[in-house]
Backbone as CSV, one residue per row, in Angstrom:
resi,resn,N_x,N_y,N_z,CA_x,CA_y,CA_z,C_x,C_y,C_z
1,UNK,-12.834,6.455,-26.529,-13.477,5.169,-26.270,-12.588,4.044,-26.801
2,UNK,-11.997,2.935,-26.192,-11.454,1.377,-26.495,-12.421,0.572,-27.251
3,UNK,-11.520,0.922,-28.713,-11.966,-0.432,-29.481,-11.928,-1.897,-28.760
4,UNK,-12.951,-2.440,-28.417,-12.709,-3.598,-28.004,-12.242,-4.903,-28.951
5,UNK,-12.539,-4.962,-30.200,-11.894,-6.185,-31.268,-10.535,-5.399,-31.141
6,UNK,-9.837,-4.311,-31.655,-8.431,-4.043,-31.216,-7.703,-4.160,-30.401
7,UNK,-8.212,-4.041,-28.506,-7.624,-4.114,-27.746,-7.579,-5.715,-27.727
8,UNK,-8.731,-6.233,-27.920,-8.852,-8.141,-28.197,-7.072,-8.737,-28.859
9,UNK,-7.469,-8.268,-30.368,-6.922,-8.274,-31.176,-5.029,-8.458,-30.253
10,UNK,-4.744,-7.151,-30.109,-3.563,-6.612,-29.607,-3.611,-7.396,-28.124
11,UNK,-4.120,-7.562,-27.150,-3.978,-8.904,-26.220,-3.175,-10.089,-26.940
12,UNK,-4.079,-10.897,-27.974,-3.832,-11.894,-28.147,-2.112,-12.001,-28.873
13,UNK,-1.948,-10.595,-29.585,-1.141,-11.152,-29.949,0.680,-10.449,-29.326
14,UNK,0.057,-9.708,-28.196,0.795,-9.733,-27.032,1.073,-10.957,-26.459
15,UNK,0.278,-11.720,-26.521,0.410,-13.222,-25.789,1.520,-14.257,-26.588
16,UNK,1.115,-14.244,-27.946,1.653,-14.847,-29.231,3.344,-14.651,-29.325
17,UNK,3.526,-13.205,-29.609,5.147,-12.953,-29.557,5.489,-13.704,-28.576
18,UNK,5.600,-13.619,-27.079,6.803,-14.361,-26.172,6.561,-15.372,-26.340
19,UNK,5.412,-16.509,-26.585,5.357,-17.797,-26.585,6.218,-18.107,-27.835
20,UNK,6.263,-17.224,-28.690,7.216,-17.531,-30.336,8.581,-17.447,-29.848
21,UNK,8.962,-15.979,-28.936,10.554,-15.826,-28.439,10.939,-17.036,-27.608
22,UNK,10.063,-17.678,-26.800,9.843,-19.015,-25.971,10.830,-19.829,-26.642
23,UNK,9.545,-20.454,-27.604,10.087,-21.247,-28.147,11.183,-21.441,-28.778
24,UNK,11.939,-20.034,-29.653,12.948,-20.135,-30.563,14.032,-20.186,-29.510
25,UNK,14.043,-19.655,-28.427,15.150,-19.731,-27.452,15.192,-20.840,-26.566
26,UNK,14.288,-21.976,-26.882,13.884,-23.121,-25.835,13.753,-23.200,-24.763
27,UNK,12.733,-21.941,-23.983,12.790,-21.756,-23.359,11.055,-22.559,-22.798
28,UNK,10.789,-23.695,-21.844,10.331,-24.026,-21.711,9.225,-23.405,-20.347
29,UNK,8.671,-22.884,-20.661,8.370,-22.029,-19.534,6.465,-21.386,-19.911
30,UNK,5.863,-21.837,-21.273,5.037,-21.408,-21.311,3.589,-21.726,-20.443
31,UNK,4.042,-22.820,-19.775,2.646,-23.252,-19.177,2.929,-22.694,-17.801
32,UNK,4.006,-22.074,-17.491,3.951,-21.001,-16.295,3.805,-19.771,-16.350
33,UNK,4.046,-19.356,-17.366,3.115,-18.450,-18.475,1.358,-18.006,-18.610
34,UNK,0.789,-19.140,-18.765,-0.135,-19.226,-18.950,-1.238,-19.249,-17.431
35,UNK,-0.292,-20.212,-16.469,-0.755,-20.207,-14.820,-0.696,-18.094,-14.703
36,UNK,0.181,-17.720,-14.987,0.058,-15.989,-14.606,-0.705,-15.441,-15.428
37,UNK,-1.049,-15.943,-16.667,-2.137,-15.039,-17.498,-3.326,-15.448,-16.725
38,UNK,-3.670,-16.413,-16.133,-5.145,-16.987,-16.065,-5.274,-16.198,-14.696
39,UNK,-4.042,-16.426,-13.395,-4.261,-15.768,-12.423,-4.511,-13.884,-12.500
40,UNK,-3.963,-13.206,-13.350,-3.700,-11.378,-13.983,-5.794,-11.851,-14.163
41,UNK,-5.667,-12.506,-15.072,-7.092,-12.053,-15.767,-8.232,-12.386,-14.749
42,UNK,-8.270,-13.916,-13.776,-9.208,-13.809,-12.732,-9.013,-12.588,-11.365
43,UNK,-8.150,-12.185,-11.095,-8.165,-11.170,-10.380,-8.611,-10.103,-11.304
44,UNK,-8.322,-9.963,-12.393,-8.764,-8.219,-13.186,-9.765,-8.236,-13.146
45,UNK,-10.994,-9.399,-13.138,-12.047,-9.893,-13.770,-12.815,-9.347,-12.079
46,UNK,-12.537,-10.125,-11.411,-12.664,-10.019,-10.000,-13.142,-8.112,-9.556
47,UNK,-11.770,-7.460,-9.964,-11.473,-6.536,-9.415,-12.342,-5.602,-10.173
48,UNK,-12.396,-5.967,-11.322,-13.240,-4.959,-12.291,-14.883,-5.180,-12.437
49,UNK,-15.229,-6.181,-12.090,-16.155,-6.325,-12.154,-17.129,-5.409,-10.700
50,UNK,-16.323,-5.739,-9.682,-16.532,-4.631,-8.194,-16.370,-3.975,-8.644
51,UNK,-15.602,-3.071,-9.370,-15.359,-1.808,-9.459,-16.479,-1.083,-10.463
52,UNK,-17.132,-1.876,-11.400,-18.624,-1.789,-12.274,-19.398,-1.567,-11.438
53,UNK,-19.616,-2.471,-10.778,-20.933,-2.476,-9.866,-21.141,-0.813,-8.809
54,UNK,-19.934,-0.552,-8.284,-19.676,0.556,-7.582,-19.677,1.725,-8.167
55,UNK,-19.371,1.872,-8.846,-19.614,3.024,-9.688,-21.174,3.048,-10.589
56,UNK,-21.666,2.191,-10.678,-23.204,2.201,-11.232,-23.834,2.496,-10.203
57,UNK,-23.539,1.695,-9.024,-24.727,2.670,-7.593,-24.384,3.386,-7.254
58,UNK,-22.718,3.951,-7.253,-23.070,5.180,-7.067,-23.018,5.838,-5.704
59,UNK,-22.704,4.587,-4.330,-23.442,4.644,-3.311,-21.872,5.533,-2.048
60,UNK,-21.988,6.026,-1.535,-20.596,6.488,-0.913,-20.566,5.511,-0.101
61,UNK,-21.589,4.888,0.711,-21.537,3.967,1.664,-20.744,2.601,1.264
62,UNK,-21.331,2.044,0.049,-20.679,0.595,-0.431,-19.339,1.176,-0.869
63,UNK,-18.759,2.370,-1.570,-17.426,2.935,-1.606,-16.513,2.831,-0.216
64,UNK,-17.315,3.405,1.163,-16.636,3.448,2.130,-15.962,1.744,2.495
65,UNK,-17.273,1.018,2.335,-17.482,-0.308,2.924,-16.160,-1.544,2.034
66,UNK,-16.016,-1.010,0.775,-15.075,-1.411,-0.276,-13.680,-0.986,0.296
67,UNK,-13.768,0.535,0.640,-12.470,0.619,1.296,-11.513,-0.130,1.855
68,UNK,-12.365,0.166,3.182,-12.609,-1.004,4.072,-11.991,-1.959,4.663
69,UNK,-12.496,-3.096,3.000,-11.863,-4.014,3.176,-10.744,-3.692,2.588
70,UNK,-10.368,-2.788,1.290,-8.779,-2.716,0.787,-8.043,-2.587,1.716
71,UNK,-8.388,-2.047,2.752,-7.772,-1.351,3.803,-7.210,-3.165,5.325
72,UNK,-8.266,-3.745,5.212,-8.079,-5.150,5.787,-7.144,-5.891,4.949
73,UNK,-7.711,-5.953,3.974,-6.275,-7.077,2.665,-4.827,-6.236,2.609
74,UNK,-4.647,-4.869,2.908,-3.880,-4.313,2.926,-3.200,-4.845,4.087
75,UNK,-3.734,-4.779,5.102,-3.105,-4.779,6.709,-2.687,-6.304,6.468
76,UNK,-3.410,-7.217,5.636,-3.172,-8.840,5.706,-1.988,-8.628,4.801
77,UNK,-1.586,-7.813,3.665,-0.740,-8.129,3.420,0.790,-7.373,3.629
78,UNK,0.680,-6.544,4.626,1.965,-5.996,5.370,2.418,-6.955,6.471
79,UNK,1.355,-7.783,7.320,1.649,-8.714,7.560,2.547,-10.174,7.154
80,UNK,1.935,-10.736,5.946,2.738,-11.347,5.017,4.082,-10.713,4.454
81,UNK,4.497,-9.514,4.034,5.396,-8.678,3.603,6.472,-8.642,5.074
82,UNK,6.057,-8.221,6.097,7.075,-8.303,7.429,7.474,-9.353,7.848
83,UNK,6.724,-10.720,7.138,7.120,-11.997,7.526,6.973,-12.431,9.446
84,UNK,5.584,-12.032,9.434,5.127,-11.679,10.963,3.952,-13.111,11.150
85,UNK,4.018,-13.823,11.884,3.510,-15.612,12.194,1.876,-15.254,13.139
86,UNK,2.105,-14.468,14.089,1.086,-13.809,14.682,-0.430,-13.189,13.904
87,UNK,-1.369,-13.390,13.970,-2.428,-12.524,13.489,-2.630,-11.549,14.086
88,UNK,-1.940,-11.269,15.661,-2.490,-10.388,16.902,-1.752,-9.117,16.105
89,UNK,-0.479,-8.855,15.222,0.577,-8.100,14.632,0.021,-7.630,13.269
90,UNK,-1.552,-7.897,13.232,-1.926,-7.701,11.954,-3.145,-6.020,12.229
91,UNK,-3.474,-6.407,13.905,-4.016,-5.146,14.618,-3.532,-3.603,14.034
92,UNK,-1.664,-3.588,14.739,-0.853,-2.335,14.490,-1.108,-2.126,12.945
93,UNK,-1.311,-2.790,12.095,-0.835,-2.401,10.812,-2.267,-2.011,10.356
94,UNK,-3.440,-2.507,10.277,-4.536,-1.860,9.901,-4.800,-0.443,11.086
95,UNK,-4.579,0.022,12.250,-4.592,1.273,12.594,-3.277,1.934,12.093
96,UNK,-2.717,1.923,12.044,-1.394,2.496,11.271,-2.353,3.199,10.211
97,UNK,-2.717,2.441,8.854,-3.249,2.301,7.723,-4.431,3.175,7.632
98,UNK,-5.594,2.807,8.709,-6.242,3.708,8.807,-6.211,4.864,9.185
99,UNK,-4.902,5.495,10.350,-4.755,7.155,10.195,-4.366,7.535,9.333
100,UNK,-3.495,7.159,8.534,-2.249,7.357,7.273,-3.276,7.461,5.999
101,UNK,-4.324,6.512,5.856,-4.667,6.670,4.565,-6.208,7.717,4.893
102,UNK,-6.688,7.798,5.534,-7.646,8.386,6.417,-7.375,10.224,6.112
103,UNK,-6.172,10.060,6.990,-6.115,11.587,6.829,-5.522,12.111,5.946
104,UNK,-5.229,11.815,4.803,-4.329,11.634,3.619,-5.106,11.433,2.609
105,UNK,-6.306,10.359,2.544,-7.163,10.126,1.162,-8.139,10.859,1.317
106,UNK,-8.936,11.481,2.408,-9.873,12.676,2.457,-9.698,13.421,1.798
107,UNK,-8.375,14.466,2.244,-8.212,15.761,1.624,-8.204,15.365,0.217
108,UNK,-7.303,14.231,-0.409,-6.936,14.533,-1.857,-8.559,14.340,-2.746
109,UNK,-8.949,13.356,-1.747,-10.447,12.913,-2.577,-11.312,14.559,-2.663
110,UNK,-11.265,15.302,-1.875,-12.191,16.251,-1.967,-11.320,17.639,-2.959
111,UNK,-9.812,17.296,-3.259,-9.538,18.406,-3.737,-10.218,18.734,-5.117
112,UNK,-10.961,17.472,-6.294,-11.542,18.222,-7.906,-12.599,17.956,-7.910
113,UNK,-13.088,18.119,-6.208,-14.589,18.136,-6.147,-15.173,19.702,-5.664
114,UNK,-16.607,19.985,-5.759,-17.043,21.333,-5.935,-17.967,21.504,-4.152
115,UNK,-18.051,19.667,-4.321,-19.164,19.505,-2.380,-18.815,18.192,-2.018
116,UNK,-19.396,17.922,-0.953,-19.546,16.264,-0.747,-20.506,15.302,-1.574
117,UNK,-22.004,16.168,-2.296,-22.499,15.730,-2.746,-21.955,15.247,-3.780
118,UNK,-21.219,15.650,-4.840,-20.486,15.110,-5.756,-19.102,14.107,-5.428
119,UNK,-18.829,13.967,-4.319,-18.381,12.545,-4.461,-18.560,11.228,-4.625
120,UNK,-17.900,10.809,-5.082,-18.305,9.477,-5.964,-17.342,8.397,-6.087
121,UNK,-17.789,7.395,-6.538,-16.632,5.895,-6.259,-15.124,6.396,-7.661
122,UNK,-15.425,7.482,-8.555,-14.365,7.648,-9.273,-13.330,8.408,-9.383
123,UNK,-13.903,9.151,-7.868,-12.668,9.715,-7.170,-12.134,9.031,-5.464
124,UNK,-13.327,8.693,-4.855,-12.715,8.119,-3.826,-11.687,6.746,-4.125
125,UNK,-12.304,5.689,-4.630,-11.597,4.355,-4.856,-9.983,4.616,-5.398
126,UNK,-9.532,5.019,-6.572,-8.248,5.353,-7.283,-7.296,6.018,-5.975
127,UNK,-8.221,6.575,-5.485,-7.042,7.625,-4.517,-6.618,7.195,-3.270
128,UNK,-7.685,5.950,-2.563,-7.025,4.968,-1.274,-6.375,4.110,-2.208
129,UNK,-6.675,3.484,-2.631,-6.297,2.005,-3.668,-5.068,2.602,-3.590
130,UNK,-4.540,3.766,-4.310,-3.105,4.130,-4.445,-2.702,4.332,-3.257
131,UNK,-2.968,4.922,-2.358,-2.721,5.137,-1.223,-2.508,4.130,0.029
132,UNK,-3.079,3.077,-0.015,-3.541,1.853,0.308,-2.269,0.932,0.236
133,UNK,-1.846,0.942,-0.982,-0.524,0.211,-2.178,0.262,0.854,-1.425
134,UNK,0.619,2.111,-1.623,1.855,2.752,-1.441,2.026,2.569,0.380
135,UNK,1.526,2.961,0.950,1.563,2.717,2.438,1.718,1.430,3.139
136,UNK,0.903,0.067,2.508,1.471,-0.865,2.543,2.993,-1.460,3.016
137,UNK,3.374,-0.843,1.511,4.951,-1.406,0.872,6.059,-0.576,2.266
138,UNK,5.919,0.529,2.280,6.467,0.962,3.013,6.441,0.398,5.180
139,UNK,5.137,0.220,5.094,4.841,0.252,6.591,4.999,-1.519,6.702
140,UNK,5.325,-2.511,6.045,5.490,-3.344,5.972,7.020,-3.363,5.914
141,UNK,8.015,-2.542,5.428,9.566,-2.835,5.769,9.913,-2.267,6.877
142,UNK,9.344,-1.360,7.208,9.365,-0.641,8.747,9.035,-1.367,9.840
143,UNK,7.809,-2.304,9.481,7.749,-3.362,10.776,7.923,-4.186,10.678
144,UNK,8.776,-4.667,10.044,9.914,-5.814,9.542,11.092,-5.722,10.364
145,UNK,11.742,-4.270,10.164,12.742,-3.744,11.169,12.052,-3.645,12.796
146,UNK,11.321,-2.855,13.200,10.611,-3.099,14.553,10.960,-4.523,15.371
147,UNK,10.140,-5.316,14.314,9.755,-6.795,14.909,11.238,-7.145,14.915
148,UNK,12.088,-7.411,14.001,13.378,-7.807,14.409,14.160,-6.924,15.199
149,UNK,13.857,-5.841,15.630,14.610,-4.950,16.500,14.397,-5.789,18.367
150,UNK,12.914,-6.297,17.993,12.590,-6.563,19.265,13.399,-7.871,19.833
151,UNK,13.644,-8.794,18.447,14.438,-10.076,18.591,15.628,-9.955,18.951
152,UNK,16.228,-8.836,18.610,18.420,-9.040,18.481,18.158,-7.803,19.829
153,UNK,17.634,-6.793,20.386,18.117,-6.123,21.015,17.765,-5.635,22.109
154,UNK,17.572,-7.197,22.937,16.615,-7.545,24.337,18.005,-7.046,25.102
155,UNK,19.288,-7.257,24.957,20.277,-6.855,26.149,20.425,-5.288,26.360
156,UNK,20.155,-4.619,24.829,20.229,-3.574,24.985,18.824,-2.465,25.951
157,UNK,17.967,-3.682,25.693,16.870,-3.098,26.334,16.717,-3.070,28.076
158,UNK,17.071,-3.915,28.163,17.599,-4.431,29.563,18.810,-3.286,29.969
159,UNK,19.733,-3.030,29.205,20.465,-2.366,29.663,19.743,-0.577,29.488
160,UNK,19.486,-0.288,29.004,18.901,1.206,29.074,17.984,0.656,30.483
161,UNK,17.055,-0.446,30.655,15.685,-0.047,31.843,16.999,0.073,33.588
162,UNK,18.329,-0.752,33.104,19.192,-0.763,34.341,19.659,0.421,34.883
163,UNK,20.128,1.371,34.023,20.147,2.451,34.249,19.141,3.982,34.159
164,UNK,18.383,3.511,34.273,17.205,4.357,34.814,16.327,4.792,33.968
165,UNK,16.644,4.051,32.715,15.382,4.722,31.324,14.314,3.637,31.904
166,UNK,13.429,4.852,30.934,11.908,3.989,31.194,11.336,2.977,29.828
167,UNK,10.771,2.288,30.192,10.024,1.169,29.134,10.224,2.179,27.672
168,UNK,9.326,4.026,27.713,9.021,4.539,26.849,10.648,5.028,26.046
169,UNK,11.315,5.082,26.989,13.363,5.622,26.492,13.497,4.581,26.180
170,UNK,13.368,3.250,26.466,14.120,1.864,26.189,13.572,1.725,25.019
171,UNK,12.441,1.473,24.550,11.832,1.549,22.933,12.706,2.778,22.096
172,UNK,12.650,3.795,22.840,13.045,4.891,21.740,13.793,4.651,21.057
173,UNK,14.996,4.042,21.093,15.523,3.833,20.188,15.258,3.096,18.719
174,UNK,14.497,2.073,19.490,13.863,1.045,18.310,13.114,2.086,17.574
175,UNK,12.241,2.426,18.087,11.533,3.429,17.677,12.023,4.045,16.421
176,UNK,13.057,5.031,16.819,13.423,6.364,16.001,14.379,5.717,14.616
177,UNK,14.788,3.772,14.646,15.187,3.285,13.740,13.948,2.904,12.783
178,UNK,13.054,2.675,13.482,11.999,2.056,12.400,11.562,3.404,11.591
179,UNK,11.226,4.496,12.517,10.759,5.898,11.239,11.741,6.240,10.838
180,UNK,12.908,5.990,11.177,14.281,5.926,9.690,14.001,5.210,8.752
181,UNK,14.032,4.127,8.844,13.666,3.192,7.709,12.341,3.199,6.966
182,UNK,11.143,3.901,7.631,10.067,4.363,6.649,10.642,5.700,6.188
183,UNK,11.535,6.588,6.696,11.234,7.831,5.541,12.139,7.791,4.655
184,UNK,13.198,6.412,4.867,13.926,6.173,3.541,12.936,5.269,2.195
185,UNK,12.720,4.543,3.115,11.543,3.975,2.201,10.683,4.574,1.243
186,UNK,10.064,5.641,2.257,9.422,6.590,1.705,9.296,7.698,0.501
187,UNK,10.733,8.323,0.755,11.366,9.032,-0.335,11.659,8.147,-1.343
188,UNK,11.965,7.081,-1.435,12.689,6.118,-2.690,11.402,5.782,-2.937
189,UNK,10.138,5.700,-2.423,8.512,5.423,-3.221,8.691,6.633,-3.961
190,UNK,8.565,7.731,-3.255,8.473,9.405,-3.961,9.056,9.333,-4.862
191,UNK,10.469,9.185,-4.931,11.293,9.578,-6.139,11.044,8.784,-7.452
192,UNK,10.989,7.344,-6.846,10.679,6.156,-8.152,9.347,6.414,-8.274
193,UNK,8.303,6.794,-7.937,7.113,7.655,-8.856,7.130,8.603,-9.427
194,UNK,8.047,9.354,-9.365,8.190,10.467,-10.577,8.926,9.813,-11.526
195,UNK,9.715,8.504,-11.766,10.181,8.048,-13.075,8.983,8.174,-14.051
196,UNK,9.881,8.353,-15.776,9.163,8.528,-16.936,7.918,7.283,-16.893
197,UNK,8.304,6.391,-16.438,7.120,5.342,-17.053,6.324,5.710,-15.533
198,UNK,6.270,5.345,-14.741,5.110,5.464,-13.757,4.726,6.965,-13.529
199,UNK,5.226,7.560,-13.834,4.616,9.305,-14.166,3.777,9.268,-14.894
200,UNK,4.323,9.193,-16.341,3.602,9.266,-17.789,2.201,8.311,-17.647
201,UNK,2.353,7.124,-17.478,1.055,6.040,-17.214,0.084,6.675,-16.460
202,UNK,0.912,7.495,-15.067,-0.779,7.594,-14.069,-0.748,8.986,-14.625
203,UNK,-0.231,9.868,-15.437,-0.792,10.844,-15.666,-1.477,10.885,-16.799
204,UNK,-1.072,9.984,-17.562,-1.892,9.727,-19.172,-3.480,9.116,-19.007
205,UNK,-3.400,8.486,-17.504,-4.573,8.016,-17.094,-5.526,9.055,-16.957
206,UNK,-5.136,10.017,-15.967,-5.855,11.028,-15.496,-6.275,11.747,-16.434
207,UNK,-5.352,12.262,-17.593,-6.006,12.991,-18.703,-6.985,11.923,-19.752
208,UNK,-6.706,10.931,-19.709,-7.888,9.846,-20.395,-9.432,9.818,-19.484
209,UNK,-9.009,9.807,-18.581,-10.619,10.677,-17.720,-11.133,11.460,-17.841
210,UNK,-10.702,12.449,-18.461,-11.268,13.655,-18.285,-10.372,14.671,-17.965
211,UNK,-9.061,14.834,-17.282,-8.471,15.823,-16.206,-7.886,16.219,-17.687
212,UNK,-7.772,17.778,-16.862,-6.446,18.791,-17.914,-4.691,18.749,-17.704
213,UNK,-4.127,18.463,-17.933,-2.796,18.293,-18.157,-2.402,18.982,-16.566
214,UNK,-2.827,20.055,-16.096,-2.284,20.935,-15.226,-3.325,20.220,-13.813
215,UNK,-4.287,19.745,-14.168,-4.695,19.252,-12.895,-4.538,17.791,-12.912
216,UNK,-3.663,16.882,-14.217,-3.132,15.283,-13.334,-1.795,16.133,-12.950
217,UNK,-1.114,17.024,-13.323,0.188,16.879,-12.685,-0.030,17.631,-10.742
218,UNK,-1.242,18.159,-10.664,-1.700,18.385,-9.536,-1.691,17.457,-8.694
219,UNK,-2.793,16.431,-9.220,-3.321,15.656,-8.431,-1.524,14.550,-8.304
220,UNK,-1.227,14.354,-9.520,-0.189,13.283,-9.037,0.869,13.413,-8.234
221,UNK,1.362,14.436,-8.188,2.235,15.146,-7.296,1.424,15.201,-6.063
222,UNK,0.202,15.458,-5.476,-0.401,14.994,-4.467,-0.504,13.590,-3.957
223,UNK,-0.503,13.079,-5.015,-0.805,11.498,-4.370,0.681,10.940,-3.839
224,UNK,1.477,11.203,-4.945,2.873,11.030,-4.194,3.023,11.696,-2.496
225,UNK,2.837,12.973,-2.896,3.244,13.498,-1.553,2.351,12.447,-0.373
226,UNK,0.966,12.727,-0.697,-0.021,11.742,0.090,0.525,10.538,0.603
227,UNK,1.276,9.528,-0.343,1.807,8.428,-0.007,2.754,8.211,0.930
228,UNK,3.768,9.373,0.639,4.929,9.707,1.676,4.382,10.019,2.833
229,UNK,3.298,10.654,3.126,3.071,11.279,4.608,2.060,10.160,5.047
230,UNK,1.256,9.526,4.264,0.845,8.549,5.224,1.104,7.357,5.358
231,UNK,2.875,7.107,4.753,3.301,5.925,5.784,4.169,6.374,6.877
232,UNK,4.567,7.858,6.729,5.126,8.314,7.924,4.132,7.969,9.250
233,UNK,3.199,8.636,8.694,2.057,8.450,9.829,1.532,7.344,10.073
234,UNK,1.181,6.249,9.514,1.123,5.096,9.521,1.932,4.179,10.490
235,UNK,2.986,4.514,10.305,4.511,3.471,10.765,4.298,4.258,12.486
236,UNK,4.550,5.467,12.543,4.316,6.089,13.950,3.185,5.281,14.414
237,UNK,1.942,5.418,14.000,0.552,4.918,15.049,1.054,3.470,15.301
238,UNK,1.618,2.931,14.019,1.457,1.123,13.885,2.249,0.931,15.155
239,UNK,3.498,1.331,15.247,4.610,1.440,16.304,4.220,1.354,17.798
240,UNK,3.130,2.246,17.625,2.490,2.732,19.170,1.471,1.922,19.430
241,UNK,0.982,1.255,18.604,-0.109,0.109,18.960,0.804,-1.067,19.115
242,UNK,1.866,-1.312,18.336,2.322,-2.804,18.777,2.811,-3.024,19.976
243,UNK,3.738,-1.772,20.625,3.980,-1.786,21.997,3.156,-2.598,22.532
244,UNK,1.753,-2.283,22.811,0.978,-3.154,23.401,1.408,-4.835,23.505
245,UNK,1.809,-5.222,22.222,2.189,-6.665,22.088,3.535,-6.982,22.219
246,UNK,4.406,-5.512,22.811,6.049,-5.611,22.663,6.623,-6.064,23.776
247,UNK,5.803,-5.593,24.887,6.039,-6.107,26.399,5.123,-6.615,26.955
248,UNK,5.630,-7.295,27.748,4.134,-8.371,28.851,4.169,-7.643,29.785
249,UNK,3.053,-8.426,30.787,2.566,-7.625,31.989,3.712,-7.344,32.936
250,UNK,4.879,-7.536,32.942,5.952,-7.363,33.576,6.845,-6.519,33.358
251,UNK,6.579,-5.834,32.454,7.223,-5.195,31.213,8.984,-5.505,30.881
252,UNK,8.864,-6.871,30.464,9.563,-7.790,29.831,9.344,-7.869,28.812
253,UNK,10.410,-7.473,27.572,10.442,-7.473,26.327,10.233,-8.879,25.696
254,UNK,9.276,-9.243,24.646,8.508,-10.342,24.412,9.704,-10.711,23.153
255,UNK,9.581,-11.964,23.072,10.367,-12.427,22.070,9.457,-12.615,20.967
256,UNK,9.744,-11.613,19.865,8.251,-11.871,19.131,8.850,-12.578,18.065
257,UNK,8.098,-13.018,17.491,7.859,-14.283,16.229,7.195,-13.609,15.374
């Protein structure tokens, strides 16, 4: 159990040291400082306070419905991350998101459970949320590449439909660059989650819950893997839905923005 006057305590004077290193180095910078403490603590406040409420009812439905939306703010912010002007480009990325984290946060959610009846907001939430994050980051540099693939390489597209490829060969290429660039992505999420500090943290977590040493290194090694396969899968669906917005009714490659 968290002493709360200690953790108080140890906040404040987490806060105290850099404003002291601040100052002795003249480094004028504390009231931008203070703009990021206030913004960390109204979002924690925000976030934790939903996350109280959900776990007191208890309810799988308001869990699903919470999803949800992580799953919408997610798609809003791969959008923002691809540097994409369109809202219509915000479609591909929440279905992307939803097969990827869908078929990916099920299984792991049901693996240190005994039924369905025992699921609950303190295994579903942690395991999209991560999942959610990680798929994001990735399916957001992937259709970063896409969308600019579509800008620089209209001659080339033109030139594959001249010689007899079809709309579906003329993409391919774009295509088979963008799931390059998610499964590099991908692996460099994988690998930089097994570093000492983001290992140790989410596994020190898991055993502060409750888990045994042998089932966080289970579960975390799942969630990694989880993460990797559903932005693979993710980036594929997202890909195949934007088409829709890649060519017009002429099937003339769109100059997208």
């Amino acid at each position: 159990m968290v002493n709360l006057w200690i953790a108080l305590t140890l906040g404040v004077i987490f806060i105290i040291i850099p404003i002291v290193v601040m100052g002795m180095a003249g480094v004028n910078m504390v009231g931008k400082m203070m703009k990021g403490l206030f913004s960390m603590a109204l979002r924690v406040g925000i976030i934790g306070s939903i996350v109280y409420w959900l776990v007191q009812w208890d309810s799988i439905a308001l869990d699903i419905v919470f999803v949800i939306i992580m799953l919408f703010y997610s798609a809003i912010e791969v959008k923002v991350k691809a540097r994409l002007r369109s809202t219509s480009y915000v479609l591909p990325a929440i279905a992307g998101l939803f097969v990827g984290t869908m078929l990916t946060g099920v299984g792991i959610s049901l693996v240190n459970i005994t039924s369905l009846a025992a699921l609950s907001a303190r295994f579903m939430l942690p395991v999209f949320a991560i999942l959610l994050t990680g798929t994001a980051d990735v399916l957001a540099r992937a259709l970063s590449m896409y969308y600019a693939g579509l800008r620089h390489h209209n001659q080339f597209y033109y030139y594959m439909l001249g010689n007899g490829a079809t709309h579906h060969e003329a993409l391919g290429y774009l295509t088979r660059r963008t799931v390059q660039q998610a499964v590099t992505r991908g692996i460099s999420a994988m690998v930089g989650g097994t570093s000492v500090g983001a290992g140790a943290v989410m596994m020190w977590a898991m055993i502060m819950g409750g888990s045994t040493v042998v089932d966080a290194v289970v579960l975390f090694v799942l969630l990694l893997l989880g993460v990797f396969c559903s932005s693979i899968v993710a980036t594929v669906v997202a890909v195949k839905v934007a088409r829709r917005y890649s060519l017009d009714a002429y099937g003339r490659m769109k100059n997208t923005k």
